[in-house]
N, C-alpha and C positions, 0 to 999 in steps of 0.2 A: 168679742173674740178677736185679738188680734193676731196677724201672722209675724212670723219669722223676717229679716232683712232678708235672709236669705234666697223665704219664698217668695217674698215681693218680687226680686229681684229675677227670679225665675219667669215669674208671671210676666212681666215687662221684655225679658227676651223671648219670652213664644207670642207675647203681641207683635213685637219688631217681626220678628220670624215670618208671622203670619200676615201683616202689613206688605212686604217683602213679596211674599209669594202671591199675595193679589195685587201687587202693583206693577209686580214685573208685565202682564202682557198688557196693562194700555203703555208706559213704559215704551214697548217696544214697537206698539203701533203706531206711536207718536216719533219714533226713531225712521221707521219705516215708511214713512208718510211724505219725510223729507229727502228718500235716498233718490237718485238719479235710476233709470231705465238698467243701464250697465250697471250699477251698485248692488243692484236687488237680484242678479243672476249672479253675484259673485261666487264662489264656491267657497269662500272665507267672507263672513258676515260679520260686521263691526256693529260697534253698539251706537257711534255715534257718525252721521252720514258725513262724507271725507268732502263732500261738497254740494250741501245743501242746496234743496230745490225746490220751489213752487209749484213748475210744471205742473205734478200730480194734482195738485189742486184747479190748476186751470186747464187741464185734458178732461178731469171732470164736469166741472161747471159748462164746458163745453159741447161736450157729448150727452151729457144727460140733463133733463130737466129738474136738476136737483131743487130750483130756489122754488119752482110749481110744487116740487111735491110739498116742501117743507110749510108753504103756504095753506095748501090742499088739509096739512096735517094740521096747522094752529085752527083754523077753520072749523076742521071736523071736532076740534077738543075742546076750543070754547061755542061752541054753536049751540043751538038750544035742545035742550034734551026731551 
């Protein structure tokens, strides 16, 4: 049974569509990951950060024992069952 160009065509824009709509929020967490302390209280939010920054990633690794837990976690998932 073959379809229509038509409905191919169909099919392939509600994949896009739907592509789209799951990719918008890592998309935006990866947007938001990089914004500065003042960017992220802005009352107008851009989609791309106007001067990217690390920080966030090293306030983290700092404050929390992120690299233990992640270890903690490979551990627990290969360890013996």
């Amino acid at each position: 049974m073959r379809t229509s160009t038509g409905a191919r065509a169909g099919q392939y824009a509600a994949l896009v569509a739907y592509l789209v709509f799951l990719g918008f929020p890592l998309l935006w967490l990866i947007s938001t990951a990089f914004k500065s302390p003042r960017e992220l209280g802005s009352l107008h939010p851009t989609w791309m950060p106007r001067h990217p920054t690390l920080d966030n990633f090293r306030q983290a690794f700092d404050e929390q024992p992120l690299l233990h837990a992640a270890s903690n976690s490979l551990l627990a998932a290969l360890g013996p069952r």
